[in-house]
C-alpha positions in Angstrom: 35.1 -15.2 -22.0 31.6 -15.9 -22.3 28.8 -12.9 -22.1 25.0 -12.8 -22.1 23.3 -10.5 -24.6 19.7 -9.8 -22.9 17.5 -9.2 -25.6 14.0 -7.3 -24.8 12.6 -4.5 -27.5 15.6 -4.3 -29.6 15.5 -7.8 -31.7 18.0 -7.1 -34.2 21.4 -7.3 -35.3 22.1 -4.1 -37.1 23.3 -1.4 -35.1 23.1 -2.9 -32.0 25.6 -1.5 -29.6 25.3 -4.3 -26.7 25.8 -7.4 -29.3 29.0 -5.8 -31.1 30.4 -5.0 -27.5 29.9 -8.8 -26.4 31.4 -10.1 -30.1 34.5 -8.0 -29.2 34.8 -9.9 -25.8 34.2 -13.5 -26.8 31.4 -16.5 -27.2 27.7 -14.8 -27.0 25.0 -16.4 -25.6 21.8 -14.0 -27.3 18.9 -15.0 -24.8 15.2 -13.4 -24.8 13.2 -13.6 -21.6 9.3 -14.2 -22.0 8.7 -12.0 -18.3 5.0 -12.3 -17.7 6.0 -11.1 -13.7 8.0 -8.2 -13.4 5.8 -6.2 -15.8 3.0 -6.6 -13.8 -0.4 -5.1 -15.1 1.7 -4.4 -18.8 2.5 -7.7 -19.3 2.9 -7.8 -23.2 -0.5 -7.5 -24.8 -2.2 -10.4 -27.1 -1.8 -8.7 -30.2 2.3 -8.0 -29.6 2.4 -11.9 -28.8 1.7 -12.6 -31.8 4.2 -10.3 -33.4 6.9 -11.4 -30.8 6.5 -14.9 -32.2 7.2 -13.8 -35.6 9.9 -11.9 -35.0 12.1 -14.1 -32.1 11.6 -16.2 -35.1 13.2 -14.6 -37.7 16.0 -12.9 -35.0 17.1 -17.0 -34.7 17.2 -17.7 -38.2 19.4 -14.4 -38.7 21.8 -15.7 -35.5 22.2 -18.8 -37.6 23.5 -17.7 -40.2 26.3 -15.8 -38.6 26.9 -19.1 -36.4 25.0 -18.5 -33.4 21.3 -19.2 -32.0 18.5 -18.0 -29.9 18.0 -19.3 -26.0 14.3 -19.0 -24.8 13.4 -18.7 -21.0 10.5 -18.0 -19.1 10.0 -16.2 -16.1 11.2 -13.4 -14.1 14.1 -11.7 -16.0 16.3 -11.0 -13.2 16.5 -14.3 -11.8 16.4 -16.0 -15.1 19.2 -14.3 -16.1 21.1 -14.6 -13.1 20.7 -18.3 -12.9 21.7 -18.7 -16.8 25.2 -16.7 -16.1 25.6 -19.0 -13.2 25.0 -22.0 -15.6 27.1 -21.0 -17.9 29.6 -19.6 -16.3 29.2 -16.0 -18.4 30.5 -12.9 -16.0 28.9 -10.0 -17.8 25.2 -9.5 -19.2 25.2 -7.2 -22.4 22.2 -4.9 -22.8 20.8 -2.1 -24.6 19.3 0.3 -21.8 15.1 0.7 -21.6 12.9 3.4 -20.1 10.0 1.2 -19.5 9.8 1.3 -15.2 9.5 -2.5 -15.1 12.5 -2.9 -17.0 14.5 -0.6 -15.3 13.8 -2.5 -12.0 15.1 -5.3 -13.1 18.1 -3.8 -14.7 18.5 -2.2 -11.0 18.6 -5.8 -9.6 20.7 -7.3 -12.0 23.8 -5.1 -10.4 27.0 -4.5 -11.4 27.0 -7.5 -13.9 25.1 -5.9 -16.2 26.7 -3.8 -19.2 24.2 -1.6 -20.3 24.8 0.4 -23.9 22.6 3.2 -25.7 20.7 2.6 -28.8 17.5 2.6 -28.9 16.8 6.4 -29.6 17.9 9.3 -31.5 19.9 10.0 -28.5 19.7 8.8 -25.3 17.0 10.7 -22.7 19.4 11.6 -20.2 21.5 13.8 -22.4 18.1 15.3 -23.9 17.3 17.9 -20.5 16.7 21.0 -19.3 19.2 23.2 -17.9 18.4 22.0 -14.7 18.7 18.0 -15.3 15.3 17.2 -15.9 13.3 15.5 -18.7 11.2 17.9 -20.8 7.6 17.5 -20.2 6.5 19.8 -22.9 7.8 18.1 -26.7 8.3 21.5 -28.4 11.3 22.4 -26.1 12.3 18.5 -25.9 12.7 19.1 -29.6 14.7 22.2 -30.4 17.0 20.4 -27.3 17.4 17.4 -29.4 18.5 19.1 -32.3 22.1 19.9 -31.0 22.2 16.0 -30.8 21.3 15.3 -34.6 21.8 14.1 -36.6 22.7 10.9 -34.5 25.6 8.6 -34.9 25.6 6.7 -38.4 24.1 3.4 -37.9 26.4 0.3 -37.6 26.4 -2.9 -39.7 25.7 -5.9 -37.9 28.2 -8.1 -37.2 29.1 -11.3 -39.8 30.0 -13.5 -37.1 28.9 -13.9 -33.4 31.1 -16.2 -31.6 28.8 -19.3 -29.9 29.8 -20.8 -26.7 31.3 -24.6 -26.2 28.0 -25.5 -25.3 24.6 -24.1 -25.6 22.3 -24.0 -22.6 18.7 -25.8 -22.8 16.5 -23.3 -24.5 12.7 -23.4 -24.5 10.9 -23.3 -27.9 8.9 -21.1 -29.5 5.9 -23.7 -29.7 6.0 -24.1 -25.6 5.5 -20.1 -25.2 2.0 -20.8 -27.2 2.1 -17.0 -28.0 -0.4 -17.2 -31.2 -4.3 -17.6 -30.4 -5.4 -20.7 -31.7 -9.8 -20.9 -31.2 -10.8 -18.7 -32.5 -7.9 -17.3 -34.2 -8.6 -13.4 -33.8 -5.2 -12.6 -35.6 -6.2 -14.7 -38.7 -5.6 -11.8 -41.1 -2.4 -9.9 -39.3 -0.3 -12.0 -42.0 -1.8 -10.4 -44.8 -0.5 -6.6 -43.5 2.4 -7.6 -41.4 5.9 -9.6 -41.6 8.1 -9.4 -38.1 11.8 -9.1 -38.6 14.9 -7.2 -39.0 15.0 -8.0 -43.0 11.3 -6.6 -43.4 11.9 -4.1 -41.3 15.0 -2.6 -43.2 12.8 -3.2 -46.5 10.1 -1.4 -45.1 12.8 1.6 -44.0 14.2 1.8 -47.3 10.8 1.5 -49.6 9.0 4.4 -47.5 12.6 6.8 -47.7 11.2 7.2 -51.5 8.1 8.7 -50.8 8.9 10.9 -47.5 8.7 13.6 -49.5 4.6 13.1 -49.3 4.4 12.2 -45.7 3.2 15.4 -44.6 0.5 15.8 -47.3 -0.6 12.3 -46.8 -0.1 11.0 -43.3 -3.8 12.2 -42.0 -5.5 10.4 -45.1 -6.5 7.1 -43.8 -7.5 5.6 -46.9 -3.8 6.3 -48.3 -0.9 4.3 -47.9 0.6 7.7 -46.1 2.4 6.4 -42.8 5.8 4.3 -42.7 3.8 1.5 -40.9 7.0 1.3 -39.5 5.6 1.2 -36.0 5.8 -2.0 -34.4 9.5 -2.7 -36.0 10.1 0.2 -33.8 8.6 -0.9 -31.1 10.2 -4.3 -30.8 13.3 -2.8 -31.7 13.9 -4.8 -35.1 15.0 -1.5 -36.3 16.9 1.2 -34.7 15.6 4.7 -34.8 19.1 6.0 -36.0 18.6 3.3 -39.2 15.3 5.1 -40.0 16.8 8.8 -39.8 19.6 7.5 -42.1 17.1 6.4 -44.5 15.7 9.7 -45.3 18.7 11.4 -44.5 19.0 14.0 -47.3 14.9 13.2 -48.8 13.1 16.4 -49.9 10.5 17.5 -47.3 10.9 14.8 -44.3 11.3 17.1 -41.3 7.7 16.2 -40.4 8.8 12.7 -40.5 11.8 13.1 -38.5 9.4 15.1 -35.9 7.3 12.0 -35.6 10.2 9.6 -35.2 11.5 12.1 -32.5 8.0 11.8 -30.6 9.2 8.5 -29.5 12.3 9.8 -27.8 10.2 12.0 -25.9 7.6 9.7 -24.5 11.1 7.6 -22.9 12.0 10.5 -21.6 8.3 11.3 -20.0 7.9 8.1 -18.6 11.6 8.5 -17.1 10.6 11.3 -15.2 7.3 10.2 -14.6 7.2 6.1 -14.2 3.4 5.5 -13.4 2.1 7.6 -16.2 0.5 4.7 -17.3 -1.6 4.7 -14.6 -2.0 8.1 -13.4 -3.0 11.8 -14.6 -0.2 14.4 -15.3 -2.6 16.6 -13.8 -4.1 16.1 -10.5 -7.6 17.4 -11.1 -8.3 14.6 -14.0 -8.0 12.3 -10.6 -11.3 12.7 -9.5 -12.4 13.4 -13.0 -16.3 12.5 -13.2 -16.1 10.2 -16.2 -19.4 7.9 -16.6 -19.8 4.4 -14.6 -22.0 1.8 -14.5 -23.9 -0.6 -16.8 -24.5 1.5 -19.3 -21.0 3.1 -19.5 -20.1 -0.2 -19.7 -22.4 -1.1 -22.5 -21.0 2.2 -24.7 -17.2 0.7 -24.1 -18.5 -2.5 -25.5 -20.2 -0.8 -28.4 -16.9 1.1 -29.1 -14.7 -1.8 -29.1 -16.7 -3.8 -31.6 -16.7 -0.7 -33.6 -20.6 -0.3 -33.7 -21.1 3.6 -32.2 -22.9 4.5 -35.6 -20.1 7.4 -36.4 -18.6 5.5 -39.2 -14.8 6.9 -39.0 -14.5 5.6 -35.5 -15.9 2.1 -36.0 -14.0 1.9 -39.2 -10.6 2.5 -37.1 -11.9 -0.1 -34.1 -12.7 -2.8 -36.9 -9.2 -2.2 -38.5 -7.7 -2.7 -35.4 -9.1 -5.8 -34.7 -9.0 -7.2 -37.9 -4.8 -6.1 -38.3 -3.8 -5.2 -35.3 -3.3 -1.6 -36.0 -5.0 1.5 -37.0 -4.3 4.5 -39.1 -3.0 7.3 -36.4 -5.3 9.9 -37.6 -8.2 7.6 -36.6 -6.5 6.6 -33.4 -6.9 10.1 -32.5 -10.3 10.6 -33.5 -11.4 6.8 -31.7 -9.9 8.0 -29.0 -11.3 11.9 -28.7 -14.5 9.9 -28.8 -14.3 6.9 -26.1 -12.9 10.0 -23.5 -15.3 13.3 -24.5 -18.3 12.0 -26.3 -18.9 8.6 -24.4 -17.0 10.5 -21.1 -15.3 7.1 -20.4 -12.0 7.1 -18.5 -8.7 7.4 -20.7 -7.3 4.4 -18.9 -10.0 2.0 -20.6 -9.3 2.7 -23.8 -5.5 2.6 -22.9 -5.7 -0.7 -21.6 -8.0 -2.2 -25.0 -5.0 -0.4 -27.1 -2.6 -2.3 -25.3 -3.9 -5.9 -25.8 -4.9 -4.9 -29.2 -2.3 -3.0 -30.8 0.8 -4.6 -32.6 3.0 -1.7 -31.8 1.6 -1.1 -28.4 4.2 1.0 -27.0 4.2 1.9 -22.9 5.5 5.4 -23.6 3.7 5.9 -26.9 0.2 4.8 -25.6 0.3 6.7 -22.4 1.4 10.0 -23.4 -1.0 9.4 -26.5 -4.1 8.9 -24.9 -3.1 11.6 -21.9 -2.7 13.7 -24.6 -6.1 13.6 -26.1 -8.1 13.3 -23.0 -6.7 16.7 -21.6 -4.7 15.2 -18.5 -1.3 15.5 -19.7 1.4 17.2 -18.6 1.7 18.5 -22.2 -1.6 17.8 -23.4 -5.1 19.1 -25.5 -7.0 21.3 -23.7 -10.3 19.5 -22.3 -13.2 21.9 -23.6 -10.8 20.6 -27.7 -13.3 18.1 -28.8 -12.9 16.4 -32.2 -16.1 16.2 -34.5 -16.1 13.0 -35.6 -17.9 13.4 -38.9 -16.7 17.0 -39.9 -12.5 14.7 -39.6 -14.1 12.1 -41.4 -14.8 14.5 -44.2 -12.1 16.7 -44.3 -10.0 13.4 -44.3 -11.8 11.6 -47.5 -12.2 8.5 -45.1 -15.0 7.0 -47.7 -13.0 4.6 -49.3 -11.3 3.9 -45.6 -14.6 3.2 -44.2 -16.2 1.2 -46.9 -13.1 -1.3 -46.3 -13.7 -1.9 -42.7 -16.9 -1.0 -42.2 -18.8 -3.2 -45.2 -22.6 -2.5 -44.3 -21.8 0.7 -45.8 -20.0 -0.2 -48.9 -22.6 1.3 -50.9 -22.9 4.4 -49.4 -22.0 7.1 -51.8 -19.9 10.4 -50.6 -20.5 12.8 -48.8 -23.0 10.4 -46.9 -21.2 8.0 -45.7 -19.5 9.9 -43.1 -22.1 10.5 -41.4 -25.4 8.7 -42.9 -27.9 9.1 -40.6 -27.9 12.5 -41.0 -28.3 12.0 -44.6 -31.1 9.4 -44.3 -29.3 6.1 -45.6 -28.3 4.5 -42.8 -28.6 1.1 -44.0 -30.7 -1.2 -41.5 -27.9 -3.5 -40.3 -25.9 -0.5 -39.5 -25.9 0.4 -35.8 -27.6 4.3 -35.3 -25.6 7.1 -33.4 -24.9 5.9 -30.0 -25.2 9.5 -29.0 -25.4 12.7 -30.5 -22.2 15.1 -31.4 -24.0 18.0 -30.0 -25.2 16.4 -27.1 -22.1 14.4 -26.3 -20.2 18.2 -26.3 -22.3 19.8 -24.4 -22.2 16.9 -21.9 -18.1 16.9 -21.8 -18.2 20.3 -21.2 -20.5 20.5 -18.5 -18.1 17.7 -17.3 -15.2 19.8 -17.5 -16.7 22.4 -15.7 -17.4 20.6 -12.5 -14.0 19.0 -12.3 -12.5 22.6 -12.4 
């Protein structure tokens, strides 16, 4: 008997519920799908391209080893697949099961033929309600309900051997899919902070498990090595949540951790219950929101995307993540608090630059996130909450952060750097203060006010 094993944001081997299930049955034919169609509008972003190179890369040469290889395809995933099981004569298609509303169409029209398996969570979101069925919308009730699940089932090995077929079917290359950016090469320096794959992801796990026991202290420091920077092995699935809680299973002091690694359960089980909350406000009077238009809106996105709004913290975080593809989450928050309340520009553009930018750009993650800070939630921060910039910046001991990323101001001493205007140093080639904190407040508030 020969099986398909669809392969989507779960490119591993280890603990990997659908590939052991399809081993058990007989020959394996591991295929990834490069679906531009059925995702529509969130159609994988330019930065994750360039990790999903790197890592169907390294998922291959691991299937090698244990006798088997990886098929390439292009095209929508349902009929892709369907024609490849007709080609090969395979009767059942192997999956692990996704929250994502695009991929859960597709599973839909793949039918009874496909197998679908849990494993990409702590436990899966359907078990995870409320007495009456339902997702949890608010994540402080989502977590004391996920607790009589934990800790989750122990990880399993992946297998040594994954039976191949007869014969392979065609397989498109890597090369073909021109996933890198080649002029001008924008992710020129990802390299030097990033390796995709299952063996640098379970490296990563492993190395980080030593030091949970600082995570909480450090974690908001961006210019500390704080954070797992495990985040985009997560989000390509290269290793399994239940791998990660294993890690530090037993550590000193990582409940925060394990509360941040349970976030991501929640936001499936948000966008579950609510599949266009990419695109739409948990709360219906951030519809009609009156967030700025026009050229000179337009002009202030710009500015904030080249990181160049003259509050140091938030261009340092915009220059890191184009530069690596990722940015310190403290700084996402603050970067984000400031495109929504002090430039009053609509959550949903900064969204969509996050997703083409980010390396771990995660549907769930990014929506709730950014919903979260711009008040329109379902379990969100209150509107009139606006983060000061500079005052985060200080309390953070960004300097060193900012004089990385931001290098007009590498001479800047403390405290002035995080906010040297006010200090009169403002080097000359160092954009001034788009807009003023006070004045930006006041103008979000008065915002808020007319959309109640």
């Amino acid at each position: 008997m020969t099986s398909l094993l669809w392969l989507r944001q779960d490119l591993r081997l280890s603990d990997h519920p659908a590939l052991l299930a399809a081993v058990e049955e007989g020959a394996v034919i591991p295929v990834y799908v490069l679906d531009d169609e059925t995702p529509g509008e969130w159609r994988i972003g330019g930065a994750q391209r360039w990790w999903l190179h790197g890592s169907l890369a390294a998922l291959d040469e691991r299937l090698r080893e244990r006798g088997s290889r990886l098929i390439l395809r292009r095209g929508a995933c349902a009929q892709v697949l369907r024609d490849l099981a007709a080609e090969t004569g395979a009767t059942v298609i192997h999956a692990l099961r996704h929250y994502e509303p695009w991929w859960r169409d597709a599973e839909r029209a793949l039918g009874d033929r496909l197998c679908l398996h849990d494993g990409n969570h702590l436990a899966p979101p359907e078990r995870v309600t409320t007495a009456a069925g339902a997702p949890f919308r608010i994540y402080g009730s989502f977590w004391k309900a996920l607790a009589a699940h934990l800790p989750p089932e122990a990880p399993h090995a992946a297998p040594e051997h994954v039976p191949a077929p007869e014969t392979w079917p065609a397989s498109d290359t890597l090369e073909e899919w021109r996933l890198l950016p080649t002029r001008p090469n924008w992710a020129a320096a990802f390299g030097e902070d990033w390796t995709p794959g299952e063996e640098e992801a379970l490296r990563k796990a492993e190395s980080f498990a030593l030091q949970v026991d600082v995570y909480e202290k450090e974690r908001n420091l961006p210019a500390r090595q704080g954070t797992s920077r495990l985040s985009p092995h997560l989000h390509f699935g290269e290793i399994s949540p239940r791998r990660i809680w294993a890690a530090v299973e037993g550590r000193a002091d990582a409940d925060k951790f394990r509360k941040e690694l349970a976030w991501r359960d929640f936001t499936q089980g948000l966008v579950l219950a609510l599949p266009d909350y990419g695109t739409r406000p948990g709360r219906a009077r951030f519809e009609h929101f009156p967030f700025r238009t026009g050229r000179a809106a337009e002009a202030d996105l710009a500015a904030w995307k080249q990181g160049r709004t003259g509050y140091p913290i938030v261009d340092a975080g915009m220059r890191q993540l184009w530069v690596s593809g990722w940015m310190h989450n403290r700084v996402r928050m603050i970067a984000a608090s400031f495109l929504v309340k002090h430039l009053l520009i609509e959550w949903r553009e900064g969204e969509r630059w996050f997703w083409d930018t980010l390396i771990d750009a995660d549907y769930g993650n990014n929506a709730v996130n950014w919903q979260w800070i711009a008040g329109s939630g379902v379990d969100a921060n209150m509107w009139g909450r606006i983060m000061a910039p500079l005052a985060q910046s200080e309390k953070f001991g960004a300097g060193d952060y900012i004089r990385r990323w931001v290098p007009e101001l590498a001479n800047v001493p403390d405290p002035a750097i995080h906010d040297p205007d006010e200090a009169g140093c403002r080097p000359a080639d160092y954009p001034p203060k788009i807009i003023g904190h006070r004045e930006a407040r006041a103008r979000a508030l008065e915002a808020g006010r007319k959309a109640r």
